[in-house]
PDB file of N, CA, C and O in Angstrom:
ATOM      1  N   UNK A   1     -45.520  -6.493 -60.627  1.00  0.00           N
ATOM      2  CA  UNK A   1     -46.914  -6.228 -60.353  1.00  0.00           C
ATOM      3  C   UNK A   1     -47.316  -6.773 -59.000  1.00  0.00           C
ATOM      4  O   UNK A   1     -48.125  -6.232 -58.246  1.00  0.00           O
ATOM      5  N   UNK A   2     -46.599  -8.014 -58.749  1.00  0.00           N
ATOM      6  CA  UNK A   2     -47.103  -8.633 -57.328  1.00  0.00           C
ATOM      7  C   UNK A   2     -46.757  -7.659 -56.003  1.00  0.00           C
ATOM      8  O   UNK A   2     -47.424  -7.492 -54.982  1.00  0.00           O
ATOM      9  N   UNK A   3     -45.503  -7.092 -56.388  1.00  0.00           N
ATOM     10  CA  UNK A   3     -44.617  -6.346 -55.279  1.00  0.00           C
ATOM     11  C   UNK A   3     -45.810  -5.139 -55.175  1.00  0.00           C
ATOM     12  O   UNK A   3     -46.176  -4.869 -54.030  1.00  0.00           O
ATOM     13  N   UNK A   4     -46.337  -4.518 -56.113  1.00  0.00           N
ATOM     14  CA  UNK A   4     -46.947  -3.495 -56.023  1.00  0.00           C
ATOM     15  C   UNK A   4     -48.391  -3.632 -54.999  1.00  0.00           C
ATOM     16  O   UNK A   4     -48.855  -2.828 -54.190  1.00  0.00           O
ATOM     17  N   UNK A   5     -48.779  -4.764 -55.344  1.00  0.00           N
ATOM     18  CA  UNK A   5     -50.552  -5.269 -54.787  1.00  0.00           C
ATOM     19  C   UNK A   5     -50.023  -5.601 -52.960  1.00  0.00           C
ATOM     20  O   UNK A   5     -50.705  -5.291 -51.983  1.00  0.00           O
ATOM     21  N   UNK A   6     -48.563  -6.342 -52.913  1.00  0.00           N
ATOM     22  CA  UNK A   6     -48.029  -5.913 -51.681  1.00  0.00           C
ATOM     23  C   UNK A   6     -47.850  -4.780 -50.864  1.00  0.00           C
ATOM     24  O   UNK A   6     -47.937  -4.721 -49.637  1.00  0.00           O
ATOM     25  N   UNK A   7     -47.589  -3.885 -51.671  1.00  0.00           N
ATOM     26  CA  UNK A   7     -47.317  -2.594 -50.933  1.00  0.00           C
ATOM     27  C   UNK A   7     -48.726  -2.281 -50.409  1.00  0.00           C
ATOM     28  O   UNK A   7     -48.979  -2.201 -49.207  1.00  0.00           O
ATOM     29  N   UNK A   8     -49.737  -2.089 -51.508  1.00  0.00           N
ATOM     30  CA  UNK A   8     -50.857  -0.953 -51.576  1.00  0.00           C
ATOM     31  C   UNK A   8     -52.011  -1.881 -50.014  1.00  0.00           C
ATOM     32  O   UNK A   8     -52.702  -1.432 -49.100  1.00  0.00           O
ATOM     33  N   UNK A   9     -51.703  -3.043 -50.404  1.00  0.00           N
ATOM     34  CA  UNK A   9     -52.757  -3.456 -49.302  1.00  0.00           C
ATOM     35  C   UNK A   9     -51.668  -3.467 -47.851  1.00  0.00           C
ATOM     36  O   UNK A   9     -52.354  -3.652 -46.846  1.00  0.00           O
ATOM     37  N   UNK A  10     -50.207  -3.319 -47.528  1.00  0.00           N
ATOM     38  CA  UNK A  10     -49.290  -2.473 -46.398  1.00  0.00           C
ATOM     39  C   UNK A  10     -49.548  -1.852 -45.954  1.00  0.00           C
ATOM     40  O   UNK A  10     -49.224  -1.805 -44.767  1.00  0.00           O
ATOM     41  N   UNK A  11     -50.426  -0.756 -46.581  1.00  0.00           N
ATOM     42  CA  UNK A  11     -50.645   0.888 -46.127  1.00  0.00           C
ATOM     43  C   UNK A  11     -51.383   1.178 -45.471  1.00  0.00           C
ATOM     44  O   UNK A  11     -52.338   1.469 -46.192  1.00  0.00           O
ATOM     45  N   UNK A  12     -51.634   1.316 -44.529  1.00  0.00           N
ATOM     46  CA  UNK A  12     -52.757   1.559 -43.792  1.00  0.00           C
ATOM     47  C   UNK A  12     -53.910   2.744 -44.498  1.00  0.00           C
ATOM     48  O   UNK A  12     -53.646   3.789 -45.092  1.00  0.00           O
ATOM     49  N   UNK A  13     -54.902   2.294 -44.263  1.00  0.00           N
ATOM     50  CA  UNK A  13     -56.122   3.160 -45.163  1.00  0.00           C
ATOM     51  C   UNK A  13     -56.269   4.575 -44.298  1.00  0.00           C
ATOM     52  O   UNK A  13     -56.328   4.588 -43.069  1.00  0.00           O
ATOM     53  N   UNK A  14     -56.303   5.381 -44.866  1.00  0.00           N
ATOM     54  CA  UNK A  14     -56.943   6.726 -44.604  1.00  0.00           C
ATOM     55  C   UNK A  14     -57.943   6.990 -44.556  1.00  0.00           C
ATOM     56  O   UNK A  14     -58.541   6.816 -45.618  1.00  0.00           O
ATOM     57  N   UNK A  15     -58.833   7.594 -43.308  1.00  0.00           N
ATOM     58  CA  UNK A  15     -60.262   7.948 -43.288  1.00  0.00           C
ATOM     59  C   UNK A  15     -60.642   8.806 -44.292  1.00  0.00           C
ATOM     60  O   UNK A  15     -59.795   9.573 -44.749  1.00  0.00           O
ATOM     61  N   UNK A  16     -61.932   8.813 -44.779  1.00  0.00           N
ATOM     62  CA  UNK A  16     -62.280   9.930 -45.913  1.00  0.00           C
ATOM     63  C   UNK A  16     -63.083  11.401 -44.233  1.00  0.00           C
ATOM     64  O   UNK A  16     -63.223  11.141 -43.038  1.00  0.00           O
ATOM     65  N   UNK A  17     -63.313  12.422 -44.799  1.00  0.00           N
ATOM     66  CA  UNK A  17     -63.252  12.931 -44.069  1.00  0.00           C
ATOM     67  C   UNK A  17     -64.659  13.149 -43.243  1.00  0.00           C
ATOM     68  O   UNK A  17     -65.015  13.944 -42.373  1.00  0.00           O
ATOM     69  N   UNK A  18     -65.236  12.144 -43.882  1.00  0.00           N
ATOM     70  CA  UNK A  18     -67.022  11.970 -43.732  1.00  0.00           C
ATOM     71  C   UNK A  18     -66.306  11.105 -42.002  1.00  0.00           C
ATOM     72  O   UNK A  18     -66.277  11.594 -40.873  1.00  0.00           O
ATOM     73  N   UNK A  19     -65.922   9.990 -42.390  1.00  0.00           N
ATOM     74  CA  UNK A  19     -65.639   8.724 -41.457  1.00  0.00           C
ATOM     75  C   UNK A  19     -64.597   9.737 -40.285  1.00  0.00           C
ATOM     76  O   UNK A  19     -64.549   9.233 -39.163  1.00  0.00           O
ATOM     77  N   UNK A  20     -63.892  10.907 -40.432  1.00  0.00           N
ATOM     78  CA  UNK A  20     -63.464  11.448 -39.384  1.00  0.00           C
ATOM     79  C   UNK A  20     -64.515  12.419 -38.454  1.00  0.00           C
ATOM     80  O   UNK A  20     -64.526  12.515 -37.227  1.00  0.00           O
ATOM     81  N   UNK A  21     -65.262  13.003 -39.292  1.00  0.00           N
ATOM     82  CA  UNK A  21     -66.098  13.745 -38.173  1.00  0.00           C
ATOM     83  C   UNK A  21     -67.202  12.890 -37.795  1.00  0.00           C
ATOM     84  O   UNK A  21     -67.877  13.467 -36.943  1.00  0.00           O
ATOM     85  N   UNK A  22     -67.850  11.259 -38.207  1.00  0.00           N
ATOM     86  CA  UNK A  22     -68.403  10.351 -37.421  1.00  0.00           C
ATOM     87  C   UNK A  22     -67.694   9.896 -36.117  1.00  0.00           C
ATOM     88  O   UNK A  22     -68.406   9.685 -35.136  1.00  0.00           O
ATOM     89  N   UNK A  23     -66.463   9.742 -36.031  1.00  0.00           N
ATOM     90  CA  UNK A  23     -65.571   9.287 -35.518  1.00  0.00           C
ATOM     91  C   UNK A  23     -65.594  10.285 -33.965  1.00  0.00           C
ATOM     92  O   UNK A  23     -65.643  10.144 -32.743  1.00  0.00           O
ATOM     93  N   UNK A  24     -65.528  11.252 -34.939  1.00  0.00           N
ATOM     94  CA  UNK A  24     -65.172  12.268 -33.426  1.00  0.00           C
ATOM     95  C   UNK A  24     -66.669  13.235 -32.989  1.00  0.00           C
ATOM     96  O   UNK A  24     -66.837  14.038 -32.071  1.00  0.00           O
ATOM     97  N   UNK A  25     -67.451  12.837 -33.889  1.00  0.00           N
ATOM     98  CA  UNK A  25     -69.013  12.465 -32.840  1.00  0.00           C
ATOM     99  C   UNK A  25     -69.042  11.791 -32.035  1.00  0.00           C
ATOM    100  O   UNK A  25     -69.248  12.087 -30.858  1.00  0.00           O
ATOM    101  N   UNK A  26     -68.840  10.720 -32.483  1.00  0.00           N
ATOM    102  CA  UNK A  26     -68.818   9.536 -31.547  1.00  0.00           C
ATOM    103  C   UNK A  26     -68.051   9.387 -30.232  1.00  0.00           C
ATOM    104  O   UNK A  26     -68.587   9.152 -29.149  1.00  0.00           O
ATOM    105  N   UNK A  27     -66.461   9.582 -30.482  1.00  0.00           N
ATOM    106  CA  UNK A  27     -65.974   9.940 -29.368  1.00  0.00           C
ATOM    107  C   UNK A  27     -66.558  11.185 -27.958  1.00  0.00           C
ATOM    108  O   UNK A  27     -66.729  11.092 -26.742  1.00  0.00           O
ATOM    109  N   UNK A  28     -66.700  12.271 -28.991  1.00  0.00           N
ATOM    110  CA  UNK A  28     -67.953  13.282 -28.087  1.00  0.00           C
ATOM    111  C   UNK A  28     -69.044  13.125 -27.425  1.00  0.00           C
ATOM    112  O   UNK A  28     -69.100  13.334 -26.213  1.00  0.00           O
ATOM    113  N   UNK A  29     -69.846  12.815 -27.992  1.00  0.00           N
ATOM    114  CA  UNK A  29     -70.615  11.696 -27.237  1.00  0.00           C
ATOM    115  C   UNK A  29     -70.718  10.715 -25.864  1.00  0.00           C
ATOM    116  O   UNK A  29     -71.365  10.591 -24.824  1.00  0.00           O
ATOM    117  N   UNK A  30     -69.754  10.193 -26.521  1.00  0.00           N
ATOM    118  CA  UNK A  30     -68.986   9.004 -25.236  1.00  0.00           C
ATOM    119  C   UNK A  30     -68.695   9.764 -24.037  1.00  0.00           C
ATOM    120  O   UNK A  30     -69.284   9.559 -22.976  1.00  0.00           O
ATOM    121  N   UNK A  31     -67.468  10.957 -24.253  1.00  0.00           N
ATOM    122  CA  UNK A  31     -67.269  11.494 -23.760  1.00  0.00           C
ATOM    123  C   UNK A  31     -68.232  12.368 -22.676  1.00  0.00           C
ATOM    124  O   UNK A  31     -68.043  12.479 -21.465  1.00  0.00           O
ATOM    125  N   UNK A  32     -69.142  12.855 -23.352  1.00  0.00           N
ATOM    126  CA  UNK A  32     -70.251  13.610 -22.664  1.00  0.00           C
ATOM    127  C   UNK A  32     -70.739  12.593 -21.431  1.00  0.00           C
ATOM    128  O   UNK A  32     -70.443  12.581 -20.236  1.00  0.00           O
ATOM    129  N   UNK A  33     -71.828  11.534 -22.432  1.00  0.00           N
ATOM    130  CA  UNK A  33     -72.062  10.459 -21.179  1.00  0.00           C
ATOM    131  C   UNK A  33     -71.294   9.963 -20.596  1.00  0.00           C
ATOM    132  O   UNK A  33     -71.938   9.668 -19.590  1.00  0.00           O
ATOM    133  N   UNK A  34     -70.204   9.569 -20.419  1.00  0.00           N
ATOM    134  CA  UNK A  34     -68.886   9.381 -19.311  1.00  0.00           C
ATOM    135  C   UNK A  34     -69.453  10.789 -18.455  1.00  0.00           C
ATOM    136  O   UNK A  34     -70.190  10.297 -17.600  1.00  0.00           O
ATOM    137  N   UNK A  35     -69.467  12.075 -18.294  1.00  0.00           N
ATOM    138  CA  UNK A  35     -69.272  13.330 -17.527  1.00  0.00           C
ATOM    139  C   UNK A  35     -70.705  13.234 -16.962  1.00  0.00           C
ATOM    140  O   UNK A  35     -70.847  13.221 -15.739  1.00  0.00           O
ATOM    141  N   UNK A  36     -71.808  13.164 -17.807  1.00  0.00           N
ATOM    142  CA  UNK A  36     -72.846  12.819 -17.194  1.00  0.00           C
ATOM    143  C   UNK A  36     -73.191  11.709 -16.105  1.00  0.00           C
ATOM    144  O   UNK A  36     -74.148  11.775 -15.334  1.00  0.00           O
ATOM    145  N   UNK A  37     -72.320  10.747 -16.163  1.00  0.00           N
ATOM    146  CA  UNK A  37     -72.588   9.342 -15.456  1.00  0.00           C
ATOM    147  C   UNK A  37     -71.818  10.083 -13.887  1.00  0.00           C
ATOM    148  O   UNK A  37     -72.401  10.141 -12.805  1.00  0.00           O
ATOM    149  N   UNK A  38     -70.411  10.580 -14.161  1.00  0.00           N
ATOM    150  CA  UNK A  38     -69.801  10.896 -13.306  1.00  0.00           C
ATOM    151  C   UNK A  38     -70.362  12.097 -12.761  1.00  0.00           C
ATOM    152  O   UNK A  38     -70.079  12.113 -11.563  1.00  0.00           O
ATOM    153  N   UNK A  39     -71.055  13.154 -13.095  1.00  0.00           N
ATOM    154  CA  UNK A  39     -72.073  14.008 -12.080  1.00  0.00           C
ATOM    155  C   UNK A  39     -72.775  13.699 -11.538  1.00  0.00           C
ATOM    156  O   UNK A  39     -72.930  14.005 -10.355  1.00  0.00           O
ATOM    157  N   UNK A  40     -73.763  12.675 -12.448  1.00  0.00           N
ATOM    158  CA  UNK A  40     -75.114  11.912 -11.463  1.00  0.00           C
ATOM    159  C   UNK A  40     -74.807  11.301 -10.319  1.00  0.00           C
ATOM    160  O   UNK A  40     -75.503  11.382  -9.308  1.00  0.00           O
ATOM    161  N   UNK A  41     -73.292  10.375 -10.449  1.00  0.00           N
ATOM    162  CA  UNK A  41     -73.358   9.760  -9.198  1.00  0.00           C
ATOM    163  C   UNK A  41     -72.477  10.901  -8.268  1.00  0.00           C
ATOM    164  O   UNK A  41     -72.191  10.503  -7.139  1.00  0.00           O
ATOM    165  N   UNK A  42     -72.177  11.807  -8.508  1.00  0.00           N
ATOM    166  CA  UNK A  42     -71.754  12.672  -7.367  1.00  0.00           C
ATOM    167  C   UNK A  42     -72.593  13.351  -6.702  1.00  0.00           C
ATOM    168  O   UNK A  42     -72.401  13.923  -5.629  1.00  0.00           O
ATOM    169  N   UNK A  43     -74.092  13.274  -7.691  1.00  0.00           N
ATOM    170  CA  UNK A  43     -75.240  14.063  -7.002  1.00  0.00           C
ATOM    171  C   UNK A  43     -75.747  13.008  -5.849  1.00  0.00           C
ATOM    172  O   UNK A  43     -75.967  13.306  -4.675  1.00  0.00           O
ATOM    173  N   UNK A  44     -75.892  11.623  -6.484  1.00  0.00           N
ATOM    174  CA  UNK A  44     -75.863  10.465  -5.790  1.00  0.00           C
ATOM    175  C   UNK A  44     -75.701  10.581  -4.195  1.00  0.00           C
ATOM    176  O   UNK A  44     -76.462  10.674  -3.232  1.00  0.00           O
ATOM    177  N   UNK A  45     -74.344  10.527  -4.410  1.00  0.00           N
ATOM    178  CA  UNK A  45     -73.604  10.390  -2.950  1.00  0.00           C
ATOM    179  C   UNK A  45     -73.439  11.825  -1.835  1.00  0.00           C
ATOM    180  O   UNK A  45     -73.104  11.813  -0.651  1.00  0.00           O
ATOM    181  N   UNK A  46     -73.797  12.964  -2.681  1.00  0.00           N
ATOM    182  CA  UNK A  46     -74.162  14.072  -2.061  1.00  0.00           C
ATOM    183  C   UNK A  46     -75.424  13.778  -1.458  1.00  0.00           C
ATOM    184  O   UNK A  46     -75.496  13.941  -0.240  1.00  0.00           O
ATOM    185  N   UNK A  47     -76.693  13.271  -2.237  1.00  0.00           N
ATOM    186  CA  UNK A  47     -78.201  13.125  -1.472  1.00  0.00           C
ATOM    187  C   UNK A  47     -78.205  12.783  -0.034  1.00  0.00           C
ATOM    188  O   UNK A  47     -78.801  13.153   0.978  1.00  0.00           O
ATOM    189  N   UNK A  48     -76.922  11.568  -0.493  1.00  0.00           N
ATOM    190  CA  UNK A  48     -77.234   9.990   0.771  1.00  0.00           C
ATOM    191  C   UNK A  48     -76.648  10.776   1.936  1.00  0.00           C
ATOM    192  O   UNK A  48     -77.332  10.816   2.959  1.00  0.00           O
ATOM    193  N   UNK A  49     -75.212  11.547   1.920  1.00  0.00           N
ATOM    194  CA  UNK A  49     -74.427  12.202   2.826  1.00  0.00           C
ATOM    195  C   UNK A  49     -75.529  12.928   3.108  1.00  0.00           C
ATOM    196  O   UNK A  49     -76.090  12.481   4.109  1.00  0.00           O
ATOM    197  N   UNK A  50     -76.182  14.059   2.537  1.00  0.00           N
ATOM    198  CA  UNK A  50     -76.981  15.048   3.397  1.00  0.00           C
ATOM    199  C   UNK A  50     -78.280  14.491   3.911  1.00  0.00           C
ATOM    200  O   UNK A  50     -79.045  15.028   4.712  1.00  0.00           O
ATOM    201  N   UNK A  51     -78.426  13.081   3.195  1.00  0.00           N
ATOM    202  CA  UNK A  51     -79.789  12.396   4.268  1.00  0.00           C
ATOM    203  C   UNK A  51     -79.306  12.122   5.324  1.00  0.00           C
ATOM    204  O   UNK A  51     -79.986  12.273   6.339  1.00  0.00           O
ATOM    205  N   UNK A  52     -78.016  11.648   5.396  1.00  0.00           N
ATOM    206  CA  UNK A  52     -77.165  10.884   6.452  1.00  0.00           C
ATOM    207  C   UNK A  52     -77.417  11.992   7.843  1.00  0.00           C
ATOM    208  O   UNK A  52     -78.032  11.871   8.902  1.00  0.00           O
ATOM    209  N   UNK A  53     -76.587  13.118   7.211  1.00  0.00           N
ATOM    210  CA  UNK A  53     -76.566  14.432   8.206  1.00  0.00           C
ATOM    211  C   UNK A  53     -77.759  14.804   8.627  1.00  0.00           C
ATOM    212  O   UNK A  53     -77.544  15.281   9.741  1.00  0.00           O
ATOM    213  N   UNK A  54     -79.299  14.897   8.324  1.00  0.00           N
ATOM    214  CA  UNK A  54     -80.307  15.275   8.533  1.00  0.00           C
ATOM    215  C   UNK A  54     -80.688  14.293   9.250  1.00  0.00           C
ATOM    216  O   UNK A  54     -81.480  14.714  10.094  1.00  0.00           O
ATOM    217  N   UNK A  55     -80.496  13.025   9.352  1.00  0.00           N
ATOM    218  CA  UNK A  55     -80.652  12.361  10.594  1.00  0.00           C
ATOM    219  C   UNK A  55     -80.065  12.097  11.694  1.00  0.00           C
ATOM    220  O   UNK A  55     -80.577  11.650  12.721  1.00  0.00           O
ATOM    221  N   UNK A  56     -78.581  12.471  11.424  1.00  0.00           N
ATOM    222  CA  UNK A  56     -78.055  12.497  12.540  1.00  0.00           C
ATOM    223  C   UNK A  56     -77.950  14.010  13.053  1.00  0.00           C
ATOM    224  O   UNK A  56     -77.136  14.210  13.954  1.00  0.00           O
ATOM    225  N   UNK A  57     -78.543  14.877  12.667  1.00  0.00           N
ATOM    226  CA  UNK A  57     -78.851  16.201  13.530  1.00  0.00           C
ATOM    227  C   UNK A  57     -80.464  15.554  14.349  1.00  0.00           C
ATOM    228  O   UNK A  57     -80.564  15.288  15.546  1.00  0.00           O
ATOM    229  N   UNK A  58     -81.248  15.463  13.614  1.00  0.00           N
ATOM    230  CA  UNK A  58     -82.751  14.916  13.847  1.00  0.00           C
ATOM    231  C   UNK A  58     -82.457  14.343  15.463  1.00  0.00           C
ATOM    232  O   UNK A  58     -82.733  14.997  16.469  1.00  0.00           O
ATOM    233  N   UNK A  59     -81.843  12.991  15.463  1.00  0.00           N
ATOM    234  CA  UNK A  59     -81.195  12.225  16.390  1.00  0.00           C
ATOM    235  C   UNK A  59     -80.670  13.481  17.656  1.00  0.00           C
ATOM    236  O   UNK A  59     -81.330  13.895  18.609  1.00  0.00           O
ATOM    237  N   UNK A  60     -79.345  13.836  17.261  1.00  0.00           N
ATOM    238  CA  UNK A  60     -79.237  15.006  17.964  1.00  0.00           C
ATOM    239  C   UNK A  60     -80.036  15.805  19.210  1.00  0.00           C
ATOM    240  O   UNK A  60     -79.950  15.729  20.435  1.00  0.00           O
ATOM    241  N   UNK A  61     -80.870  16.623  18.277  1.00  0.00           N
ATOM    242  CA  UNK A  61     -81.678  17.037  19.203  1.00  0.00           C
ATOM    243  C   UNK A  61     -82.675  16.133  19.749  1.00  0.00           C
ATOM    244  O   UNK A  61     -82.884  16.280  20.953  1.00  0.00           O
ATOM    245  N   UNK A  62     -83.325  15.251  19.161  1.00  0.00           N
ATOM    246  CA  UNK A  62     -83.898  14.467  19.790  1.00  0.00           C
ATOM    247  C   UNK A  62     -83.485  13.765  21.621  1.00  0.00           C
ATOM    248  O   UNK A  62     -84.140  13.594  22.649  1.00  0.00           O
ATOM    249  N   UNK A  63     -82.548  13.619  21.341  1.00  0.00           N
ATOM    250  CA  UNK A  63     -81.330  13.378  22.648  1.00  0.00           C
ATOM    251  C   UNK A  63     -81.121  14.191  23.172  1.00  0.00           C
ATOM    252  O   UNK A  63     -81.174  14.013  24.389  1.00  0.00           O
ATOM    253  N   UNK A  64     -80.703  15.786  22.643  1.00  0.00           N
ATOM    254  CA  UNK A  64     -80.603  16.828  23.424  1.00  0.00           C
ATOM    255  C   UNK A  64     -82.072  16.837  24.353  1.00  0.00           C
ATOM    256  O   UNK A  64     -81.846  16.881  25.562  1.00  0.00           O
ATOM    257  N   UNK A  65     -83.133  16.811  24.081  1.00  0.00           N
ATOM    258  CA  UNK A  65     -84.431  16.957  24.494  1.00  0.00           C
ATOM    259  C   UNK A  65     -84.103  15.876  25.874  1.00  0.00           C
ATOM    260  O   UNK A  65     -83.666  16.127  26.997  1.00  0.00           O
ATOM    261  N   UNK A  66     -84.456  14.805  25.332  1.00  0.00           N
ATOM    262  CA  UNK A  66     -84.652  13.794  26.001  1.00  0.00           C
ATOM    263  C   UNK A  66     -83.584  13.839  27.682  1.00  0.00           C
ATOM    264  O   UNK A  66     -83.900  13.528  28.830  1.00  0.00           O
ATOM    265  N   UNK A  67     -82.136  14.430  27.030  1.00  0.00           N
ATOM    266  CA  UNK A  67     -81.307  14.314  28.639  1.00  0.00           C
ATOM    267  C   UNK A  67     -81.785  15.739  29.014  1.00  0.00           C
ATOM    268  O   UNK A  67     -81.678  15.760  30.240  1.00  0.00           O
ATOM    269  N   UNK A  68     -82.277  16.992  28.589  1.00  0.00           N
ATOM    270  CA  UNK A  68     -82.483  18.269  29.219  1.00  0.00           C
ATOM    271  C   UNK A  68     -83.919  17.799  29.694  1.00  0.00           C
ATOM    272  O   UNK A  68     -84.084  18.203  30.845  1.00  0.00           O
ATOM    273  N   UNK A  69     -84.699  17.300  29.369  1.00  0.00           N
ATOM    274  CA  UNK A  69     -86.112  16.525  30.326  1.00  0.00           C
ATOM    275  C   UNK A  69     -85.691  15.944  31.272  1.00  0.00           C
ATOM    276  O   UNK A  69     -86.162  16.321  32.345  1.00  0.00           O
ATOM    277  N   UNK A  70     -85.153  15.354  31.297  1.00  0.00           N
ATOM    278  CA  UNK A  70     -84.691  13.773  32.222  1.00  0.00           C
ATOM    279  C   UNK A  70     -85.898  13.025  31.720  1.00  0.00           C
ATOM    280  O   UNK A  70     -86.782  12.857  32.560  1.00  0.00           O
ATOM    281  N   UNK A  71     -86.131  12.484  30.365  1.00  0.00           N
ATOM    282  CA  UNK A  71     -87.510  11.755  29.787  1.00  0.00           C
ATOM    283  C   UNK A  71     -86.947  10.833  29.750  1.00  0.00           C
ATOM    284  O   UNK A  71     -85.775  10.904  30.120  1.00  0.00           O
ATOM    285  N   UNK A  72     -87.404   9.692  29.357  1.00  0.00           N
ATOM    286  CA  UNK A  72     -87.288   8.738  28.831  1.00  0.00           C
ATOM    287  C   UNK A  72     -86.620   7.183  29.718  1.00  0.00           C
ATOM    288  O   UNK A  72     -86.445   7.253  30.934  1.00  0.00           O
ATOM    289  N   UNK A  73     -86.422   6.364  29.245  1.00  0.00           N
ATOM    290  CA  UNK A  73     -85.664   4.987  29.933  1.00  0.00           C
ATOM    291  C   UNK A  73     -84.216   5.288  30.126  1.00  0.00           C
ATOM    292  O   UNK A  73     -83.584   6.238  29.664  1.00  0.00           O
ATOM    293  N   UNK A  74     -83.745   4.190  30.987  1.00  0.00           N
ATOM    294  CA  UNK A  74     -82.350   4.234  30.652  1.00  0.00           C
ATOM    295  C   UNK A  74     -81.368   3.727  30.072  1.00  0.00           C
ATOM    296  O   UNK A  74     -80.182   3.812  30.393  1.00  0.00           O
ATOM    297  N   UNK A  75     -81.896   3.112  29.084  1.00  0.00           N
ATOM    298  CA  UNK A  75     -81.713   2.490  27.837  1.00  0.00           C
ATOM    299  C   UNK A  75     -81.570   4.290  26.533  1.00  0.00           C
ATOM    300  O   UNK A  75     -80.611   4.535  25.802  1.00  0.00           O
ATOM    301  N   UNK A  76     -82.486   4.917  26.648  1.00  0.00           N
ATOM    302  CA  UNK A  76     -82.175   5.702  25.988  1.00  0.00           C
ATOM    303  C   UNK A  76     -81.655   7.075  26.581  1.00  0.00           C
ATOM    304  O   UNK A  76     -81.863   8.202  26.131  1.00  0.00           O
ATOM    305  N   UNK A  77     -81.072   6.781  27.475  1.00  0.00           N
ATOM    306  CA  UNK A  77     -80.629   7.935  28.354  1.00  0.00           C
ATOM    307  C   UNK A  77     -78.857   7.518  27.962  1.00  0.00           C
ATOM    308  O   UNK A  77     -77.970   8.367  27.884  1.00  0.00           O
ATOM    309  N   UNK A  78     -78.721   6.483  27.820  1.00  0.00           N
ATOM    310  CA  UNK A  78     -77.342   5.823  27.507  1.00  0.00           C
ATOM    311  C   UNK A  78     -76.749   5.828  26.210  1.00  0.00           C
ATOM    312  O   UNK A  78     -75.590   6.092  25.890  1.00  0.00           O
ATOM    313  N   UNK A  79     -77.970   5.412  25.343  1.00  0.00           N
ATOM    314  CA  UNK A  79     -78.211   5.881  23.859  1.00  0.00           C
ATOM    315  C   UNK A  79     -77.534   7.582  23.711  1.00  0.00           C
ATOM    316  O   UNK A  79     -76.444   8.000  23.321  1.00  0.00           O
ATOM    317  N   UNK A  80     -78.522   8.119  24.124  1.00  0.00           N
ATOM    318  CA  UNK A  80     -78.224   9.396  23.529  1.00  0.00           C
ATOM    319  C   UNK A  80     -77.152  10.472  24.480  1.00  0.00           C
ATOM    320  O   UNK A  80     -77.151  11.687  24.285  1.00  0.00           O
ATOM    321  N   UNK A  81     -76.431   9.923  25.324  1.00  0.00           N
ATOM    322  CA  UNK A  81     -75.198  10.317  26.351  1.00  0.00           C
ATOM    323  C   UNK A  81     -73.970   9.739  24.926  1.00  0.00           C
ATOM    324  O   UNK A  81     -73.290  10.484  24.221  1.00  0.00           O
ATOM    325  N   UNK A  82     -74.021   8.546  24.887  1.00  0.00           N
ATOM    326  CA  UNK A  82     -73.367   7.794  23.682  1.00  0.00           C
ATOM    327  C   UNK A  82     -73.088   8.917  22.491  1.00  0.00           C
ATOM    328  O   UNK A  82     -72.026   9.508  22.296  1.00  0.00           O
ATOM    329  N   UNK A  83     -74.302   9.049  21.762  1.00  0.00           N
ATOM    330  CA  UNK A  83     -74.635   9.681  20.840  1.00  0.00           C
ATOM    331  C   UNK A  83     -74.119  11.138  20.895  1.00  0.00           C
ATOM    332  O   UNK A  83     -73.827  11.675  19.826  1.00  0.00           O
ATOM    333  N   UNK A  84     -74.009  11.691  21.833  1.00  0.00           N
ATOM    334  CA  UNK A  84     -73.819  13.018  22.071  1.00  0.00           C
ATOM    335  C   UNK A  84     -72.289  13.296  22.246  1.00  0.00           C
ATOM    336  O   UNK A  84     -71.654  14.213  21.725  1.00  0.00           O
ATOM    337  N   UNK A  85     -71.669  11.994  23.365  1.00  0.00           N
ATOM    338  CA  UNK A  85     -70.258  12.481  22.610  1.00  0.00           C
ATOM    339  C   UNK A  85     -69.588  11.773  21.376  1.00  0.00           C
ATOM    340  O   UNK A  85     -68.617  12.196  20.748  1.00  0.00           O
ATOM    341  N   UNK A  86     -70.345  10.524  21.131  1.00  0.00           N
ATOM    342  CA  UNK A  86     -69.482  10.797  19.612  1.00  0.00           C
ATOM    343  C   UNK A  86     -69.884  11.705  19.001  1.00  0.00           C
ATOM    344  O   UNK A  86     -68.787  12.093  18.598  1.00  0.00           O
ATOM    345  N   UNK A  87     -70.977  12.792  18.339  1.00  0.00           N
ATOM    346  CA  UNK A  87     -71.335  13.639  17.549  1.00  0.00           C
ATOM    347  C   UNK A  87     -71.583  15.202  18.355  1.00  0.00           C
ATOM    348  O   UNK A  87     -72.581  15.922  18.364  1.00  0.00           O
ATOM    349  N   UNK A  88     -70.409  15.352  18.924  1.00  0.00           N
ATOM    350  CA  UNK A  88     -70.515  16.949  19.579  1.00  0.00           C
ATOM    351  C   UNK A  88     -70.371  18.002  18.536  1.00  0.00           C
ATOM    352  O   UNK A  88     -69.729  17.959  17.487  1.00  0.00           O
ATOM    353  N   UNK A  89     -71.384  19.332  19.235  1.00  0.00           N
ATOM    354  CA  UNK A  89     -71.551  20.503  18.914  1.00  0.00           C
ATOM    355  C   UNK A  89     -69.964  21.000  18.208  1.00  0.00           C
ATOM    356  O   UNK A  89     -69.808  22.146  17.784  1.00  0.00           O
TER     357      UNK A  89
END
């Protein structure tokens, strides 16, 4: 009888089939918000990049202006000579 109460508590328990489709809600779930977390921040870092770019076009012409005037100091005449060849057309 002892050998037997050995075995039965050995066995690993089997889900009933209620506790399997909680299970794999749950995992689904998880899963989803994991995909959600990982879109948001790709929308994230898309925003910041195309704010990034909208100011450095902004900049751009701003400088384009400024050396086709001959406006400004020469502080920003150096600035935006600078500016223009690191970020060429």
């Amino acid at each position: 009888m002892d050998q037997k109460e050995t075995t039965e508590k050995s066995k690993p328990r089997r889900l009933d089939f209620k506790s399997r489709i909680i299970l794999l809600q749950t995992a689904v779930i998880a899963l989803l918000l994991l995909g959600a977390w990982i879109f948001y921040n790709r929308i994230q870092a898309a925003n910041r990049y195309l704010t990034t770019f909208e100011i450095l076009t902004m900049e751009k012409e701003k400088c384009t202006s400024v050396i086709s005037q001959g406006s400004g100091s020469f502080d920003e005449f150096q600035y935006c000579s600078q500016l223009l060849k690191t970020f060429p057309d």
